[in-house]
KEMI-139981 format. One record per residue: x, y, z of N, C-alpha, C in turn; residue in one letter. Coordinates in steps of 0.05 Angstrom, whole numbers, padded with zeros to 5 digits, always signed. Example, Ala and Ser with C-alpha at 12.3 -4.5 7.8 and 13.67 -1.06 7.14 Angstrom:
+00264-00114+00156+00246-00090+00156+00264-00066+00156A+00257-00045+00142+00273-00021+00143+00258+00001+00157S
***
This chain:
+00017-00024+00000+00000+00000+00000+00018+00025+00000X+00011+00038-00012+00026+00068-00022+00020+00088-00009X+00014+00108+00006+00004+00132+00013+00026+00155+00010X+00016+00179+00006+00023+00200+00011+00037+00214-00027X+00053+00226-00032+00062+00227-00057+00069+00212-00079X+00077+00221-00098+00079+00208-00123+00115+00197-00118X+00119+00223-00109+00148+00203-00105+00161+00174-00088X+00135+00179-00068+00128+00149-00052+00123+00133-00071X+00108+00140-00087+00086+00114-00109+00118+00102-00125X+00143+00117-00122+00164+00115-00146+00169+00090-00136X+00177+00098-00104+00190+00084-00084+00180+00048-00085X+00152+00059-00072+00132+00039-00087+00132+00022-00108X+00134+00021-00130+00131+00021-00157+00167+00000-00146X+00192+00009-00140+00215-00001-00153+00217-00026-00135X+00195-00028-00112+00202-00050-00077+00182-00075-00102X+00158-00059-00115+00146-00083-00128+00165-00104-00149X+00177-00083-00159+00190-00097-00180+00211-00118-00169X+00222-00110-00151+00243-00123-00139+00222-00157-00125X+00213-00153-00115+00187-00167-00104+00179-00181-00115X+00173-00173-00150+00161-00191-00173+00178-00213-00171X+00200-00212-00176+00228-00217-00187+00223-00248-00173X+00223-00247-00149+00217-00272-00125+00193-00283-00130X+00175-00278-00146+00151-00293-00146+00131-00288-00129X+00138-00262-00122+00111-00265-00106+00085-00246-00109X+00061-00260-00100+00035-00243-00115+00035-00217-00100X+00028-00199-00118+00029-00168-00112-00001-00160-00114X-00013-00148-00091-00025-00128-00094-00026-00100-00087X-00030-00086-00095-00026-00055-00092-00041-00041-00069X-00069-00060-00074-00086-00046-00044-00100-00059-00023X-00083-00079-00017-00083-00101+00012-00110-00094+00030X-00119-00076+00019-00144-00066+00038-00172-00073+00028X-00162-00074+00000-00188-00087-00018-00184-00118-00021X-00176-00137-00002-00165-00159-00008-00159-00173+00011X-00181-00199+00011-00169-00218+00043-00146-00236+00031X-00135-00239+00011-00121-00259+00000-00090-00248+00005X-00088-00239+00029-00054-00232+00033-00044-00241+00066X-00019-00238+00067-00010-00246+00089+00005-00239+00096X+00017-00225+00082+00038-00194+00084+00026-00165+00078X+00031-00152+00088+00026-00124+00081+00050-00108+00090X+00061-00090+00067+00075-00062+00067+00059-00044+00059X+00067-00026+00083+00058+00003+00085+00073+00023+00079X+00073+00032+00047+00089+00058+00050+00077+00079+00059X+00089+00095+00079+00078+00121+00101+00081+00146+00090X+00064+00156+00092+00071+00193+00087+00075+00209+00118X+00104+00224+00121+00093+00239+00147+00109+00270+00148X+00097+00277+00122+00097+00306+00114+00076+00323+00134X+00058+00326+00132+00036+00338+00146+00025+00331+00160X+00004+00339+00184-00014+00320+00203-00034+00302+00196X-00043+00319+00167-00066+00302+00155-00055+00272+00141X-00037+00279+00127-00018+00248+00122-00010+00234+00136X+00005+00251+00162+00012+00225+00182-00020+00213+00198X-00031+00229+00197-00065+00219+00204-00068+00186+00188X-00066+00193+00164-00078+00172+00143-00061+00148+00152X-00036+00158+00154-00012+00123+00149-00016+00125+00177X-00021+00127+00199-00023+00112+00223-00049+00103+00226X-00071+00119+00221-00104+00099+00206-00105+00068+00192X-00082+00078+00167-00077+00045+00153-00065+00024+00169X-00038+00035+00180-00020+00012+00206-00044+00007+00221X-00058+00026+00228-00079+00006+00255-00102-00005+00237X-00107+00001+00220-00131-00026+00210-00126-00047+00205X-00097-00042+00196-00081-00079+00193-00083-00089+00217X-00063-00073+00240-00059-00083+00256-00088-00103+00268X-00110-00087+00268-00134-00104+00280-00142-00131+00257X-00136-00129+00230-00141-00153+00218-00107-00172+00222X-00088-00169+00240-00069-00187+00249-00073-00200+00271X-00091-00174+00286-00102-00193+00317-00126-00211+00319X-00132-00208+00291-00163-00229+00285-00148-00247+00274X-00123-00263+00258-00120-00285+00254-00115-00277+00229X-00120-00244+00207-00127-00252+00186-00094-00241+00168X-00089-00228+00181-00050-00225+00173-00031-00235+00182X-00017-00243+00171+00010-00265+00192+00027-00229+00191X+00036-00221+00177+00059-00196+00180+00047-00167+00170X+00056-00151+00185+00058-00123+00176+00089-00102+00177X+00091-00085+00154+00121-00081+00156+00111-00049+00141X+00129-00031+00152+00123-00002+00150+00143+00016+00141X+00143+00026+00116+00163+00041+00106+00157+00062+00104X+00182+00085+00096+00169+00113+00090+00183+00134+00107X+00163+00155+00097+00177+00177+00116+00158+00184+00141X+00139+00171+00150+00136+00154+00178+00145+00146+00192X+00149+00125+00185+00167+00107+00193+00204+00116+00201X+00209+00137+00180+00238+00143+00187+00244+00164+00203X+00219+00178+00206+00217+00201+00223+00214+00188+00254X+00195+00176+00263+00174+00160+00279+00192+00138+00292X+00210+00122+00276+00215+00099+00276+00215+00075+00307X+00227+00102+00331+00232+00088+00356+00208+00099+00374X+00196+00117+00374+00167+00115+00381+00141+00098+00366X+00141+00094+00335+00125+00075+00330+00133+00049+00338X+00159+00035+00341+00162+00011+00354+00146+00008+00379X+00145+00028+00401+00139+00028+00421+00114+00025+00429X+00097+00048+00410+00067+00042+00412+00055+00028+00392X+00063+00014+00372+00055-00005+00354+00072-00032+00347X+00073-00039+00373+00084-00070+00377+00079-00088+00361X+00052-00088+00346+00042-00116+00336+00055-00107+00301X+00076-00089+00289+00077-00083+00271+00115-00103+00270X+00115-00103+00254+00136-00136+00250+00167-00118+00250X+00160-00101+00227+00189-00083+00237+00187-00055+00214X+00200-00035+00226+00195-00010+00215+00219-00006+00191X+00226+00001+00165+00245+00005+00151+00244+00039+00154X+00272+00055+00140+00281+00080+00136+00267+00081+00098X+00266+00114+00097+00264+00120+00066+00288+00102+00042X+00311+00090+00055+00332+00089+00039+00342+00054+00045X+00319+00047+00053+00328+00021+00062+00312+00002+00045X+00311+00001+00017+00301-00022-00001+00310-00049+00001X+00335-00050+00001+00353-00074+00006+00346-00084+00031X+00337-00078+00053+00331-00086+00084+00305-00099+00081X+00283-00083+00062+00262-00092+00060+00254-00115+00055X+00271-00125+00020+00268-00141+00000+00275-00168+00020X+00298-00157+00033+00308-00194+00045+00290-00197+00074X+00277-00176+00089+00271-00183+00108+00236-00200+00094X+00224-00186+00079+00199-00202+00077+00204-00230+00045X+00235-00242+00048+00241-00266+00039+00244-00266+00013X+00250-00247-00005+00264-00240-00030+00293-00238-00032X+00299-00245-00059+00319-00236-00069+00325-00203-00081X+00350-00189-00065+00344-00162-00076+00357-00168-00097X+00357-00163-00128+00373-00157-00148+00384-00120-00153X+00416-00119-00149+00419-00094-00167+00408-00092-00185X+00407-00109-00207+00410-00110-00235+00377-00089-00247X+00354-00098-00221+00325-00087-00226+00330-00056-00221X+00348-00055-00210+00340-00017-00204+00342-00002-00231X+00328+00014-00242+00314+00026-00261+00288+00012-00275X+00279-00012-00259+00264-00021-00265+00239-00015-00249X+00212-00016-00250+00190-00014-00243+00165-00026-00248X+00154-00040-00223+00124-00033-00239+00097-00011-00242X+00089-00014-00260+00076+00013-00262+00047+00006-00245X+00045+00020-00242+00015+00024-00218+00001+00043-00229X+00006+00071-00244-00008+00079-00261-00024+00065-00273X-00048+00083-00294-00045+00078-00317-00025+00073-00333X-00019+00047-00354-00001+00046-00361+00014+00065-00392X-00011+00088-00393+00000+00103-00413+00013+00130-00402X+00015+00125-00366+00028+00152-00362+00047+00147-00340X+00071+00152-00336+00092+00143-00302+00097+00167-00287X+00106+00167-00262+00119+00185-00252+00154+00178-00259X+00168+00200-00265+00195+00199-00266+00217+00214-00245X+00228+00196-00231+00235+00213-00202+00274+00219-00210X+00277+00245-00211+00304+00248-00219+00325+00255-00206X+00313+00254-00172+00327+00254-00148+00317+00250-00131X+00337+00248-00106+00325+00247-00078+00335+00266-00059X+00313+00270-00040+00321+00292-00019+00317+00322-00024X+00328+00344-00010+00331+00369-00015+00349+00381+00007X+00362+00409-00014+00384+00420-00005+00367+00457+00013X+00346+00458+00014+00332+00480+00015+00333+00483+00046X+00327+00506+00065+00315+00496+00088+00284+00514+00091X+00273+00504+00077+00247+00526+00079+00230+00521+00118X+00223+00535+00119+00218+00536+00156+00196+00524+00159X+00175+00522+00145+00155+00496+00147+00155+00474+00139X+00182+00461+00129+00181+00441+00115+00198+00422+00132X+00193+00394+00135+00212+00373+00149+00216+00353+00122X+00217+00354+00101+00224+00336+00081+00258+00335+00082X+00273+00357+00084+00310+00349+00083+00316+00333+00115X+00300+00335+00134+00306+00322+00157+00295+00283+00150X+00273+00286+00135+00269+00257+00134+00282+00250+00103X+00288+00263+00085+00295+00257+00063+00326+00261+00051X+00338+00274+00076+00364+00279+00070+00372+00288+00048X+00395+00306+00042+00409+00325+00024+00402+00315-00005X+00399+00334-00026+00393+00329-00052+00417+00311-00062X+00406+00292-00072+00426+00273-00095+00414+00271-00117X+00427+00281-00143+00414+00275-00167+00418+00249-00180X+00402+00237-00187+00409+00209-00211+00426+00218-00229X+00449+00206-00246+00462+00218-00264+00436+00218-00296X+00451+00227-00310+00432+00237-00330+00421+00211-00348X+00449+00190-00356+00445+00168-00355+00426+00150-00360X+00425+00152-00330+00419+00130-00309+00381+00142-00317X+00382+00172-00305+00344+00169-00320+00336+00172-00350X+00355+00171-00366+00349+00165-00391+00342+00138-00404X+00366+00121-00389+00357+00092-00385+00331+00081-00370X+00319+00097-00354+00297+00085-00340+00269+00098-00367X+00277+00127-00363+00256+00134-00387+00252+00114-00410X+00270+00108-00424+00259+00085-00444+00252+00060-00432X+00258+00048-00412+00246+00023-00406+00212+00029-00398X+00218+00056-00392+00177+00053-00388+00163+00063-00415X+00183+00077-00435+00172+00079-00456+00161+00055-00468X+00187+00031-00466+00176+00001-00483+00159-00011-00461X+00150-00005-00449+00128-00018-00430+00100-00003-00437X+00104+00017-00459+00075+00035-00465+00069+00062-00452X+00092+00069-00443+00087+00103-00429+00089+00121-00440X+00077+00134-00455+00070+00158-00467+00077+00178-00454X+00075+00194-00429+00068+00214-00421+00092+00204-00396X+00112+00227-00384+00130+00221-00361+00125+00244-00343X+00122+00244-00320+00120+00267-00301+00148+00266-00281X+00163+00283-00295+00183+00297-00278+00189+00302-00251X+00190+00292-00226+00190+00292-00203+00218+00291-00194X+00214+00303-00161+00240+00302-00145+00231+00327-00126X+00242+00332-00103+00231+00348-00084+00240+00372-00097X+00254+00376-00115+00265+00406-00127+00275+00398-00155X+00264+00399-00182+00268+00393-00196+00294+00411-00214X+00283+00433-00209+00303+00458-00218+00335+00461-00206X+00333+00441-00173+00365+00444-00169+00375+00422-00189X+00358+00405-00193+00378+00380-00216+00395+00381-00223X+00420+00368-00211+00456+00368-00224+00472+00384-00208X+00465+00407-00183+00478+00418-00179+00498+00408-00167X+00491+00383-00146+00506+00365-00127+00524+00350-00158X+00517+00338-00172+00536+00314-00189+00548+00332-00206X+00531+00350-00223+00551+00362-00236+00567+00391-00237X+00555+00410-00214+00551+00430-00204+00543+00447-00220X+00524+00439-00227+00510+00468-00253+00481+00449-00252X+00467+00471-00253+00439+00460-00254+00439+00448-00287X+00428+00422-00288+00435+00411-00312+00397+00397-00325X+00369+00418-00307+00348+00402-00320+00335+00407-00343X+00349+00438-00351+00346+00440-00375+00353+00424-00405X+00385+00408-00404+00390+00393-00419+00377+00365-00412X+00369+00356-00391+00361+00333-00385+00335+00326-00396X+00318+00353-00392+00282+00357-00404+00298+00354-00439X+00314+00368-00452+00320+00363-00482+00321+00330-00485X+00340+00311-00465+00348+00292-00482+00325+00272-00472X+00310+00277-00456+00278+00261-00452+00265+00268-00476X+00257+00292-00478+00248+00297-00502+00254+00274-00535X+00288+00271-00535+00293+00254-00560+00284+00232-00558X+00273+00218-00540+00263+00192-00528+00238+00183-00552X+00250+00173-00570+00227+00154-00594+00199+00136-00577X+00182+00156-00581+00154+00143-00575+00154+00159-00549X+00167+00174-00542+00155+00189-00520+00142+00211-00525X+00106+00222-00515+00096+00239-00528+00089+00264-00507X+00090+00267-00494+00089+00283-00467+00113+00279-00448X+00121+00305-00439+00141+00307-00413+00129+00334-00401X+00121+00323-00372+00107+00350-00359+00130+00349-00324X+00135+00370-00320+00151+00380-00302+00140+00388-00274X+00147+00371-00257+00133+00379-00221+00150+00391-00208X+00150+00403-00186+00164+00414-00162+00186+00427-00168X+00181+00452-00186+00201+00470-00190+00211+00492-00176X+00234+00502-00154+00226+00517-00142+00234+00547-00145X+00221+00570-00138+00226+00591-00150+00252+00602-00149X+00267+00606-00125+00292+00618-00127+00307+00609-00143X+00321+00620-00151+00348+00612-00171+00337+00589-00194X+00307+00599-00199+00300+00586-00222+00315+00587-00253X+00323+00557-00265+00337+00567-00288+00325+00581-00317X+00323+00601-00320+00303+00609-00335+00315+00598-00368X+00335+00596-00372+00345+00569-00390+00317+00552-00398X+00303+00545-00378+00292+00519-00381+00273+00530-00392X+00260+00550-00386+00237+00567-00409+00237+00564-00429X+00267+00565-00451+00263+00568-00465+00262+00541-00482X+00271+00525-00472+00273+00491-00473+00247+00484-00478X+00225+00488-00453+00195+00488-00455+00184+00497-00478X+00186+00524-00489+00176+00530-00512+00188+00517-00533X+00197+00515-00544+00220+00504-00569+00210+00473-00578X+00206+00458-00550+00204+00427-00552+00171+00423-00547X+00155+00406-00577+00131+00401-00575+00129+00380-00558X+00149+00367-00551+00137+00343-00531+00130+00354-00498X+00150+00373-00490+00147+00376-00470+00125+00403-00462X+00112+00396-00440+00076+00405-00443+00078+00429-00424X+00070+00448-00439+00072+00484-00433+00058+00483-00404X+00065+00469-00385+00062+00476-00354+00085+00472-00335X+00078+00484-00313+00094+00488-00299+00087+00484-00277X+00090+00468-00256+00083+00463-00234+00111+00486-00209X+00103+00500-00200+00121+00516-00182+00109+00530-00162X+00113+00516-00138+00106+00522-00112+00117+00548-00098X+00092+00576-00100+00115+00595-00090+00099+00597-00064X+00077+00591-00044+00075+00583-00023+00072+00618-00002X+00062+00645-00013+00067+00661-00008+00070+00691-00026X+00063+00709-00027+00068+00730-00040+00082+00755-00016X+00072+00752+00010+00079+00778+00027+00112+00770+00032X+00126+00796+00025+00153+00797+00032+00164+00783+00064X+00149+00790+00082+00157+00785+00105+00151+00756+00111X+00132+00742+00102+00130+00714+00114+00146+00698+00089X+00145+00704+00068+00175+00700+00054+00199+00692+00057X+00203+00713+00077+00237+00708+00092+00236+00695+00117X+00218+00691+00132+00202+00678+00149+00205+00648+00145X+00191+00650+00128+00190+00620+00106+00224+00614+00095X+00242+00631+00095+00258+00619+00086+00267+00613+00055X+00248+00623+00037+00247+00627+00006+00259+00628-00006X+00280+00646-00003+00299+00652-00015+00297+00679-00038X+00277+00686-00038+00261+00708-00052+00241+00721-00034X+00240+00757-00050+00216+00768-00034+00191+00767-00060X+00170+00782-00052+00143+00770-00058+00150+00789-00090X+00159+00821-00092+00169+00826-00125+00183+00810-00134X+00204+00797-00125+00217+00775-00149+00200+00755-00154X+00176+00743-00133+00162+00727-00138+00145+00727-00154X+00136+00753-00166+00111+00763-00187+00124+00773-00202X+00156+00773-00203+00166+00782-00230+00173+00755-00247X+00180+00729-00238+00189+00709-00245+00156+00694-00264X+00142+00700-00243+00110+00691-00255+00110+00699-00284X+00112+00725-00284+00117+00739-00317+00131+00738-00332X+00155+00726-00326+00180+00717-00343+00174+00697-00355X+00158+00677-00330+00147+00655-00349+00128+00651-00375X+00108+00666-00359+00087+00672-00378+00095+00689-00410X+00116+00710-00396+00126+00719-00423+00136+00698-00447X+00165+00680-00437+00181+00671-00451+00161+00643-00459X+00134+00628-00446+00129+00613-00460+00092+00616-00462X+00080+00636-00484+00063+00638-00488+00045+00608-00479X+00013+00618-00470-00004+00596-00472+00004+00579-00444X+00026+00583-00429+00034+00571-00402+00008+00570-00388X+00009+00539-00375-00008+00538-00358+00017+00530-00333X+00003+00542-00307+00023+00552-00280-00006+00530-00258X+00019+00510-00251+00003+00506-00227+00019+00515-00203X+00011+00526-00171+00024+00527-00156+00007+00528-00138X+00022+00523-00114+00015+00522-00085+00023+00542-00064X+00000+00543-00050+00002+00578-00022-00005+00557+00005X+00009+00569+00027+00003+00558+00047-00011+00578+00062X-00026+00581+00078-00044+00606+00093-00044+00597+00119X-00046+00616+00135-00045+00611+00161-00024+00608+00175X+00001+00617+00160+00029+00614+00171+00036+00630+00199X+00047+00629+00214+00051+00638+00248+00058+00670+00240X+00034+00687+00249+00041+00712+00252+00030+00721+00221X+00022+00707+00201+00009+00724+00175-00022+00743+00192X-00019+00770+00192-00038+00789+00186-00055+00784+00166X-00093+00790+00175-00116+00795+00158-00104+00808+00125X-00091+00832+00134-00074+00846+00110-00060+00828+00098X-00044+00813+00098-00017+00799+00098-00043+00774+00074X-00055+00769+00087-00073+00749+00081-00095+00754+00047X-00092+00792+00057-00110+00801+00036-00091+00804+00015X-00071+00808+00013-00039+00812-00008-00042+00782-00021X-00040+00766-00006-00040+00736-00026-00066+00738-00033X-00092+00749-00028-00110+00737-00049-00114+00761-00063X-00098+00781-00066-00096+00806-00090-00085+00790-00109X-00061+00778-00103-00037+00767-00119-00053+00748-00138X-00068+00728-00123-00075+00714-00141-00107+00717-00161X-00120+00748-00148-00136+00761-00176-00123+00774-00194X-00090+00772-00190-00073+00795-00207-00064+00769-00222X-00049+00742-00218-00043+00727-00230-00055+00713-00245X-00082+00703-00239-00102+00690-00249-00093+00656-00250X-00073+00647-00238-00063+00621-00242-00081+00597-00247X-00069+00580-00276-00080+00567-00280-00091+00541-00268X-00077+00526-00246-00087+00515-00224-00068+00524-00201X-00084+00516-00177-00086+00523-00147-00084+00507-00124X-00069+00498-00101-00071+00490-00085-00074+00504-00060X-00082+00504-00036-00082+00517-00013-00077+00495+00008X-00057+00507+00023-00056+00490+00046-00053+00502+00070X-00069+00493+00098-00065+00510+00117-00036+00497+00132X-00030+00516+00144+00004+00512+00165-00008+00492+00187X+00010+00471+00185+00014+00459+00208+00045+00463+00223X+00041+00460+00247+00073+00458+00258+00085+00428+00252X+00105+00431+00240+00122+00410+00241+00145+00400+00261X+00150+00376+00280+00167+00377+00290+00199+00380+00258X+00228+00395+00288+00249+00396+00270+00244+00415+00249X+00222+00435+00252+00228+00452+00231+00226+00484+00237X+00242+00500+00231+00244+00524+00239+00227+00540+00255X+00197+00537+00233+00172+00550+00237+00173+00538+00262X+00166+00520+00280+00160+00511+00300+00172+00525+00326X+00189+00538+00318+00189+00558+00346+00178+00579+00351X+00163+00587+00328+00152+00621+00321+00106+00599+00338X+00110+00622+00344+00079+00622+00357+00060+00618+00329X+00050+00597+00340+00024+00590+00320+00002+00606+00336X-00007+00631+00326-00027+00648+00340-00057+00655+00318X-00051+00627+00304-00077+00633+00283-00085+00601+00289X-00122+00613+00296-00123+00597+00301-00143+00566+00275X-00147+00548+00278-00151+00523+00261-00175+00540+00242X-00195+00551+00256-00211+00561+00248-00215+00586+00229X-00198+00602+00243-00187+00616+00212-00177+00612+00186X-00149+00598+00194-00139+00577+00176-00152+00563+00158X-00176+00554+00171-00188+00541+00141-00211+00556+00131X-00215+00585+00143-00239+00609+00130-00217+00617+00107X-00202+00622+00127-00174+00633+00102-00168+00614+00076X-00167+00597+00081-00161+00568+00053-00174+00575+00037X-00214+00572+00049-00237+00571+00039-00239+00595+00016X-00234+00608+00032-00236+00635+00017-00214+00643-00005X-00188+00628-00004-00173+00627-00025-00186+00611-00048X-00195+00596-00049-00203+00569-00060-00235+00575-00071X-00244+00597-00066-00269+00603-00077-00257+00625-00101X-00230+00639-00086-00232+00657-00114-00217+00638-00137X-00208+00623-00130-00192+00607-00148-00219+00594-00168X-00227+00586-00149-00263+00579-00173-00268+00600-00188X-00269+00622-00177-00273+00631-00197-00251+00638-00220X-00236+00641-00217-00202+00644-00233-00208+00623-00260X-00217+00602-00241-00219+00573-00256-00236+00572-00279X-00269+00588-00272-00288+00580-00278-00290+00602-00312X-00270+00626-00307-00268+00648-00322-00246+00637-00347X-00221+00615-00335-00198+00613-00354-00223+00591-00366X-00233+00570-00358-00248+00553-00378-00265+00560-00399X-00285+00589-00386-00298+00593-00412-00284+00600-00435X-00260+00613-00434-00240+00627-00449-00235+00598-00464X-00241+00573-00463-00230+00551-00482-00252+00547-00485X-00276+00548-00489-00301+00538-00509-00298+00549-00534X-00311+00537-00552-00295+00531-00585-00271+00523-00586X-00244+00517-00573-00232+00512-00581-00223+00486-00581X-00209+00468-00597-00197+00447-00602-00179+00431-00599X-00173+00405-00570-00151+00413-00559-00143+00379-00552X-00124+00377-00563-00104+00355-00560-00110+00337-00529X-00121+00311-00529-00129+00305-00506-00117+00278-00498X-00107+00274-00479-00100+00236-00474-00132+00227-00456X-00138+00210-00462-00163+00191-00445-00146+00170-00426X-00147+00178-00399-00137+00165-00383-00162+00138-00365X-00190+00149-00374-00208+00132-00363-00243+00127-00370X-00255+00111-00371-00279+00108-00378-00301+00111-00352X-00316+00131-00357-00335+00134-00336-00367+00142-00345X-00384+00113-00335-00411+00127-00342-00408+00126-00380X-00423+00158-00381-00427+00171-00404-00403+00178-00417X-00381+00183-00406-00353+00199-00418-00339+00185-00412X-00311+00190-00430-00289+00190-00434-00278+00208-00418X-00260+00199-00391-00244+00225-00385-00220+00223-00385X-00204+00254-00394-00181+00260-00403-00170+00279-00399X-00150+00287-00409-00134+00308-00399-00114+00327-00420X-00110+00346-00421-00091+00364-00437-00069+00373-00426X-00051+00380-00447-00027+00384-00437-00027+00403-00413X-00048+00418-00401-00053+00440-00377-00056+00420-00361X-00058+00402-00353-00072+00387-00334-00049+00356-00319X-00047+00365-00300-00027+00339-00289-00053+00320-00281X-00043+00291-00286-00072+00267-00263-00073+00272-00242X-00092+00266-00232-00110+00270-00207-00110+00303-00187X-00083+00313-00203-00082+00335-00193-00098+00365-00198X-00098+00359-00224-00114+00381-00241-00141+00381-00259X-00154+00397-00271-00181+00392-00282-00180+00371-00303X-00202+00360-00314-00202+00339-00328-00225+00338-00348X-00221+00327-00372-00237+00339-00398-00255+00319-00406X-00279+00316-00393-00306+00305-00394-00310+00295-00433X-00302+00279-00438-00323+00271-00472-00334+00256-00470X-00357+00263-00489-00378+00249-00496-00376+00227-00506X-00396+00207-00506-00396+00178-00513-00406+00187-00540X-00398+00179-00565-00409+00184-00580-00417+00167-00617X-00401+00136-00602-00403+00116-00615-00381+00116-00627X-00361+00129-00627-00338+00131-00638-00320+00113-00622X-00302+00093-00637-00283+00073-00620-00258+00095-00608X-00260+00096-00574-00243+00110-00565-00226+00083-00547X-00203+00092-00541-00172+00074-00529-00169+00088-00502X-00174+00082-00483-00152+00087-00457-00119+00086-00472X-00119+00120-00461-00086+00120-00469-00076+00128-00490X-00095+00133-00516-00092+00151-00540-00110+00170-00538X-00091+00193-00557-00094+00223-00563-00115+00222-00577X-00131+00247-00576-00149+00251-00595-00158+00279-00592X-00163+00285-00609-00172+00314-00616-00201+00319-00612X-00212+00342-00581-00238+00343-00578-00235+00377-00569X-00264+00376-00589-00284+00407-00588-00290+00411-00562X-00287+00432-00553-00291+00443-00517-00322+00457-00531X-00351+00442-00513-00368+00461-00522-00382+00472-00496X-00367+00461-00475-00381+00473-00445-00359+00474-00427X-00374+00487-00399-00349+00486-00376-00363+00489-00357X-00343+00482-00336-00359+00488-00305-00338+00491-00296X-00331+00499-00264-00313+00508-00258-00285+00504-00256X-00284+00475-00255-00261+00466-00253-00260+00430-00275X-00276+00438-00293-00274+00417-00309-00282+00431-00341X-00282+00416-00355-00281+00412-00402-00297+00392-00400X-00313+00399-00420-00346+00384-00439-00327+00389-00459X-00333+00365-00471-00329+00361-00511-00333+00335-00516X-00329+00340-00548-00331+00311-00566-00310+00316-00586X-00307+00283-00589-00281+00283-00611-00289+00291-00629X-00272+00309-00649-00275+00312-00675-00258+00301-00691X
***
């Protein structure tokens, strides 16, 4: 079982393969399934609401181990590596806890053979016409709400290589579409080769025969390479978005935060983008409710974002993290605000949303079909990451459609955060 990010799901994805290797039956969601006797838990314990979820899943097993119906349970993650000697303590009946970096510990303790030889190998848990592509581990940042470099340790990049070689093996396995991942995509290379190197790296994914999409996650703003802009525009494979977390517009909780930028470089970079690659769709993420943000402070980020108009939106309220800077500054906002404050980000964003969609009726727009539901076909455009972003409703219309092929559909409606059409 997987929880928490996509870059878990990677983690995920490389313990199966290794796993396969030994013969043994895999399922992905042990929860939908009395036919197991093992269960791994990969943990999320980024936030409270995540570490909520993976200690929810450890204890539902745990009660189907004390009924007779699991012989083992085993817990990986960044839970687990954070947690590790307090979850021993109060979750006894759990068989044994692994670290983020401990695959090899895993494979032999639940009676496999680890092979080197599988690493760049995977199984896919996606759809099989789309992967996550992870092009490092860790981060070099110390942003003050964040505990990911304490459980994830210092950025190491894959050599260039090494994910070029993995990119085509999921290409000949049917992957169309690669999503770019790593807790900071934009430092890429600085540790192996000391020059940010993801600009050339997005080019030589790009040369990848039969690869038809490359979309880019977790970019972060400071010392963004604006190089890579122009890479983005130039190359039809790779898909005019941008995922970049700037988490803030007011100068002061900025430096607060640890950023590395104030809130003008932060709305001047927005426009650089937008300049140098027309038609950009921008996803990013704001956290609200940070220790000591002002009503004012509060009203600046949702100016920013009727001035930006960004094409998708996340909001997250502040939690304290142990081990992280923020955690010594007074949390004096309280839960309840916090999430009027979200709410209220997240309504103008509907509307942001509801205004960029009508702006695409009539037009004609390159789609992958990732799933069959009901009446429609649903799919997605190069604006749109899975599960993260809006999704393009088509019509059933007797026409033979494929999970996983492109097709060209007429936008003839909208709602706020979703596309009506039919293939043409």
């Amino acid at each position: 079982m997987s929880l928490g990010c996509a870059k878990n799901l990677v983690d995920t994805e490389v313990l199966m393969k290794q796993l396969q290797n030994s013969n043994l039956k895999l399922i992905l969601d042990p929860a939908a399934s009395d036919q197991i006797d093992t269960v791994i838990i990969n943990t999320c314990g980024f936030i409270l609401d995540a570490k909520n979820e993976s200690i929810d899943s450890i204890m539902n097993f745990v009660q189907k181990k004390q009924k007779g119906k699991l012989l083992h349970i085993f817990v990986m993650g960044c839970l687990s590596e954070r947690y590790r000697d307090q979850l021993k303590k109060e979750i006894p009946e759990v068989d044994e806890f692994f670290g983020v970096n401990e695959l090899q510990e895993i494979v032999k303790r639940v009676g496999a053979d680890y092979r080197k030889e599988l690493l760049g190998f995977r199984v896919i848990t996606t759809p099989p016409h789309f992967a996550y592509l992870k092009i490092a581990e860790g981060c070099d940042r110390n942003c003050s709400f964040c505990s990911i470099p304490h459980i994830r340790g210092k950025h190491i990049s894959k050599p260039i290589e090494t994910i070029i070689q993995e990119a085509k093996n999921l290409v000949k396995q049917g992957v169309k579409e690669l999503l770019v991942i790593s807790q900071d995509t934009t430092y890429y290379g600085l540790d192996l080769y000391k020059k940010r190197r993801i600009a050339e790296l997005m080019e030589q994914l790009a040369a990848i025969s039969g690869l038809q999409w490359i979309r880019l996650h977790y970019t972060y703003p400071d010392g963004f390479p604006l190089e890579l802009l122009d890479v983005i525009r130039e190359n039809e494979k790779i898909c005019k978005y941008i995922d970049i977390p700037l988490q803030h517009i007011n100068s002061r909780i900025l430096q607060s935060m640890k950023r590395g930028m104030d809130g003008e470089k932060t709305e001047e970079l927005v426009k650089q983008i937008r300049k140098k690659i027309p038609g950009v769709s921008i996803r990013t993420t704001f956290i609200t409710g940070y220790p000591g943000e002002t009503a004012a402070e509060h009203k600046q980020l949702r100016d920013f974002m009727l001035r930006a108009r960004f094409d998708r939106l996340g909001v997250f309220t502040y939690s304290a993290e142990e081990d992280t800077d923020a955690v010594q500054l007074k949390d004096n906002i309280s839960t309840a605000v916090k999430r009027k404050r979200a709410d209220e980000l997240m309504e103008v964003q509907q509307e942001i949303s509801f205004g960029l969609n009508q702006e695409k009726i009539g037009l004609t727009m390159k789609v992958i079909i990732d799933r069959e539901e009901e009446d429609f076909f649903v799919g997605r455009s190069e604006a749109d990451s899975p599960e993260i972003d809006n999704e393009i409703l088509v019509r059933k219309s007797g026409l033979e459609v494929k999970i996983g092929e492109f097709y060209q559909v007429k936008i003839d409606s909208v709602d706020s955060f979703d596309l009506f059409g039919e293939i043409v």
